[in-house]
Residue frames as qw, qx, qy, qz and C-alpha x, y, z in Angstrom:
[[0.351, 0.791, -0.437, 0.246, -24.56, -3.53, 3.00],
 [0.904, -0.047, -0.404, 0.135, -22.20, -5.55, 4.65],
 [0.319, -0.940, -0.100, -0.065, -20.72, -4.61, 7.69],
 [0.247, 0.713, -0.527, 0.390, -16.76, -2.99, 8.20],
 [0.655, -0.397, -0.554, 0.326, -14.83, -4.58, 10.94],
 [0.440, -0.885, -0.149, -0.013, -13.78, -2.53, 13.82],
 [0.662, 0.181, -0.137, 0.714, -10.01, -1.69, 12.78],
 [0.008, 0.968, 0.049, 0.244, -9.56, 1.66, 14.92],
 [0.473, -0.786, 0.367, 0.156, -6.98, 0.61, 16.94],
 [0.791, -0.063, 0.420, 0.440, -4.96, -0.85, 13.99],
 [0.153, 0.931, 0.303, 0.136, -5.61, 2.27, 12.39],
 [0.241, -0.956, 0.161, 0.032, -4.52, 4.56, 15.26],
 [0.856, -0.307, 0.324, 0.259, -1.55, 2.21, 15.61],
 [0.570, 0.145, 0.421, 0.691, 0.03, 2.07, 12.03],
 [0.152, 0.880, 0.044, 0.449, -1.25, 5.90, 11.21],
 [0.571, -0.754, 0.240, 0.218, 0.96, 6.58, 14.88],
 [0.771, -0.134, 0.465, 0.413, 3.77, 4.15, 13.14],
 [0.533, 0.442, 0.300, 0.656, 3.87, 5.87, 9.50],
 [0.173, 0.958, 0.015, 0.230, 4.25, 9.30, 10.80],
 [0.476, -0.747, 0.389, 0.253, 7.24, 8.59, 12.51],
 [0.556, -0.219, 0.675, 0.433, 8.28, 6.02, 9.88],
 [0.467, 0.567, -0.179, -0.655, 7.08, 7.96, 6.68],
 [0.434, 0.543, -0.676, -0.246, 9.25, 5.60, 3.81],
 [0.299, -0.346, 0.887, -0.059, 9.01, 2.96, 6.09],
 [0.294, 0.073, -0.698, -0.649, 7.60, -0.01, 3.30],
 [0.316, -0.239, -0.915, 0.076, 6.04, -2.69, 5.45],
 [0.040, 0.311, 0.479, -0.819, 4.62, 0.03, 7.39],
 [0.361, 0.409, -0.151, -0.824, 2.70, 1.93, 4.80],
 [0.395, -0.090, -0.823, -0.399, 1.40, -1.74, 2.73],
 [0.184, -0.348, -0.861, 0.322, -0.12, -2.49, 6.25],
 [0.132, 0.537, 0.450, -0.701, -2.25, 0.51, 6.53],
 [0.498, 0.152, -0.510, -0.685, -3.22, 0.62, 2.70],
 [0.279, -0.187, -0.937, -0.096, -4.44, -2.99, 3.65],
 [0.022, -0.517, -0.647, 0.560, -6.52, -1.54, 6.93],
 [0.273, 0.465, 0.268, -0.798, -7.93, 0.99, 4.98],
 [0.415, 0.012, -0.735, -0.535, -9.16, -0.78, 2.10],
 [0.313, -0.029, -0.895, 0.317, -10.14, -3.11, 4.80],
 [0.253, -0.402, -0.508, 0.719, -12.17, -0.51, 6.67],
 [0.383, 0.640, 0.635, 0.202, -13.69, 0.79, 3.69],
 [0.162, -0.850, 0.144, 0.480, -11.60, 3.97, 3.67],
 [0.759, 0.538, 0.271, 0.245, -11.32, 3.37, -0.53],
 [0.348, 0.901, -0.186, 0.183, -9.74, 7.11, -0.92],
 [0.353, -0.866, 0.352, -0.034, -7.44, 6.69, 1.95],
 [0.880, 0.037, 0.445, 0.163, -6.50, 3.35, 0.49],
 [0.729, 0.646, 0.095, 0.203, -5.92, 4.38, -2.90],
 [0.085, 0.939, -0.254, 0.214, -3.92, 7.63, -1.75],
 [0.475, -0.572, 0.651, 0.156, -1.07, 4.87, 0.53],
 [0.851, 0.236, 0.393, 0.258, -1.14, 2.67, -2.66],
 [0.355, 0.926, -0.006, 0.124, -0.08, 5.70, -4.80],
 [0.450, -0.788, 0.416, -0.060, 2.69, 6.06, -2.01],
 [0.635, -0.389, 0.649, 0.154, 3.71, 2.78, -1.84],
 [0.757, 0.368, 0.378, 0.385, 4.55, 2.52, -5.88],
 [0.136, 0.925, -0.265, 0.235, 6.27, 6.04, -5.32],
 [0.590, -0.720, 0.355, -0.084, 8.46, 4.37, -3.08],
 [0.454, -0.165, 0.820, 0.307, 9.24, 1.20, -4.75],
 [0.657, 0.459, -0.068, -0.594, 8.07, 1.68, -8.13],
 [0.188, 0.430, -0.876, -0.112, 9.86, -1.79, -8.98],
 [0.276, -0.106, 0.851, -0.433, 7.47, -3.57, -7.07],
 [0.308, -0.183, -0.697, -0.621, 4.71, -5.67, -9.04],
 [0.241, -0.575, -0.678, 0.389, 2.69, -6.25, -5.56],
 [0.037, -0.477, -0.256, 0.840, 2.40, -2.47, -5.06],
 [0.329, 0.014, -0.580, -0.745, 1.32, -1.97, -8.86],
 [0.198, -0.385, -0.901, -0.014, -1.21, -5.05, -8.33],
 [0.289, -0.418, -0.565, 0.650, -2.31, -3.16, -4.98],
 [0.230, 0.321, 0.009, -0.919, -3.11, 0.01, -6.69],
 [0.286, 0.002, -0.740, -0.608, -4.52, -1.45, -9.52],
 [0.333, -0.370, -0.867, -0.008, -7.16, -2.93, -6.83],
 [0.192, -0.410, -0.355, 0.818, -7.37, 0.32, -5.22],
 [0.054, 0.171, -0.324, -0.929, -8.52, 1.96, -8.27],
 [0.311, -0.264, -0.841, -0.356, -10.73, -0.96, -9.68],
 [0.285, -0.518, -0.677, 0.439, -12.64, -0.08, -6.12],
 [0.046, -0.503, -0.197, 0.840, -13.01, 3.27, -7.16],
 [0.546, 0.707, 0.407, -0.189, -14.57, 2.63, -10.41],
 [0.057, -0.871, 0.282, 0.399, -11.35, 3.51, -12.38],
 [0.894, 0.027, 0.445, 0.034, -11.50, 0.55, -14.43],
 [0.636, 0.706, -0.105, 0.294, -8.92, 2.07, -17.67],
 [0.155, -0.829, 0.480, -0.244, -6.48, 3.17, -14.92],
 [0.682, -0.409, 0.573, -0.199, -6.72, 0.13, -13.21],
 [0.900, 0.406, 0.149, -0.053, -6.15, -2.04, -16.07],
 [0.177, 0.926, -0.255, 0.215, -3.32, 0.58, -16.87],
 [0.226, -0.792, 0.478, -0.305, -1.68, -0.29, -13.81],
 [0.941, 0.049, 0.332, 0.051, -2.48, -4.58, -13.81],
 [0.897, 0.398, 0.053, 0.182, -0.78, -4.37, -16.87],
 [0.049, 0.783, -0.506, 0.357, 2.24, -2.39, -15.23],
 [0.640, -0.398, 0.625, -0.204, 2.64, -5.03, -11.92],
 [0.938, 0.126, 0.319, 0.039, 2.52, -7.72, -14.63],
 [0.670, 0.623, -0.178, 0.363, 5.69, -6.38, -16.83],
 [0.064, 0.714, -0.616, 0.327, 7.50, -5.83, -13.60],
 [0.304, 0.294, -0.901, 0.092, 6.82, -9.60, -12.91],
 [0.560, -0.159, 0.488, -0.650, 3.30, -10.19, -11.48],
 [0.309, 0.209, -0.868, -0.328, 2.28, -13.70, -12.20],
 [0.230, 0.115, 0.861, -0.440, -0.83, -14.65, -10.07],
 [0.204, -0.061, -0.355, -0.910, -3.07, -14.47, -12.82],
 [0.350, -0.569, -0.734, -0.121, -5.86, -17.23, -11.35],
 [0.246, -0.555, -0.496, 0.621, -5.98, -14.72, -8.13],
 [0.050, 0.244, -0.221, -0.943, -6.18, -11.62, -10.49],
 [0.353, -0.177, -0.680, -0.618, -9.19, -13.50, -12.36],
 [0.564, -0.403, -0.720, 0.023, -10.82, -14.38, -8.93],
 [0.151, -0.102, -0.414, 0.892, -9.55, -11.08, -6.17],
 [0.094, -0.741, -0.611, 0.262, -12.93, -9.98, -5.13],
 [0.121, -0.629, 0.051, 0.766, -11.24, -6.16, -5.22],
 [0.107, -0.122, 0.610, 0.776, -11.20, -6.61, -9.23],
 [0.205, 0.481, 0.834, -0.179, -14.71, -7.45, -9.74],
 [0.075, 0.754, 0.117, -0.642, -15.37, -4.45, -11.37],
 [0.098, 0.605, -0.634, -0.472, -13.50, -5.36, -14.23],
 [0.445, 0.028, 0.876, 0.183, -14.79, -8.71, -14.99],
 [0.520, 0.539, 0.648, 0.139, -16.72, -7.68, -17.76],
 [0.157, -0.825, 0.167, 0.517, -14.72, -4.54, -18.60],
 [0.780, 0.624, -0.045, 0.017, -13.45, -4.58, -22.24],
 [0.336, 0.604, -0.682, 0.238, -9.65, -4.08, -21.24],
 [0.553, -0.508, 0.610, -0.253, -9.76, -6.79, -18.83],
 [0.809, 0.442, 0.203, -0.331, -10.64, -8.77, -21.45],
 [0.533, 0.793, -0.292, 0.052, -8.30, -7.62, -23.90],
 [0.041, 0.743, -0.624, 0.238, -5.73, -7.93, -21.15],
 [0.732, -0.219, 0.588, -0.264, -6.76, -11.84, -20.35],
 [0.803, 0.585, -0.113, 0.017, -6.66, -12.48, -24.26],
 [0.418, 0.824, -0.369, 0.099, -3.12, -11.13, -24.05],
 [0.560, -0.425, 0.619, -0.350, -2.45, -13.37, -21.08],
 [0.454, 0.137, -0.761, -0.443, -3.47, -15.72, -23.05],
 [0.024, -0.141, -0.948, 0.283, -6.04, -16.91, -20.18],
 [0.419, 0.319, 0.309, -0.792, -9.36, -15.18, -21.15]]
């Protein structure tokens, strides 16, 4: 198994920073990143959730979950949610066909479907 860095003090830091700054956006993407990062999957998933309550406009945050999920083995959710970030205007589709986090999904049947409809699969 491959080994986690050592993020505790970016951790302590931005878990210090979002309890004062709950809503605060940049705050809360940075510590979904550290805890994906850090292999804290649930804690990940649970600030992505957040951070598309906050800004549910956002096609990054959609993306974000959608990679949060795929990591949990939630591969119909996550699909669910790709194809949300991409009708509010995600467009990286080579990085979506290539994000390490998605892996899960290359050979998934709705990733599939949803690369057909892309017209890049």
């Amino acid at each position: 198994m491959a080994s986690r860095p050592n993020l505790e003090f970016e951790l302590s830091f931005f878990e210090s920073l979002h309890k004062r700054m709950p809503k605060d956006l940049r705050v809360a993407s940075a510590l979904a990143h550290i805890y994906t990062k850090a292999g804290r999957i649930d804690a990940g998933l649970k600030m992505d959730r957040k951070l598309v309550r906050l800004d549910p406009g956002d096609p990054t945050a959609h993306y974000n979950l959608a990679c949060s999920l795929s990591l949990k083995g939630r591969k119909a959710e996550a699909v669910k949610v790709l194809r949300s970030a991409i009708s509010l205007g995600y467009k990286d589709f080579h990085w979506m066909q290539h994000d390490p986090d998605l892996n899960d999904l290359k050979n998934y049947s709705g990733f599939q479907e949803l690369l057909i409809d892309l017209e890049i699969g």
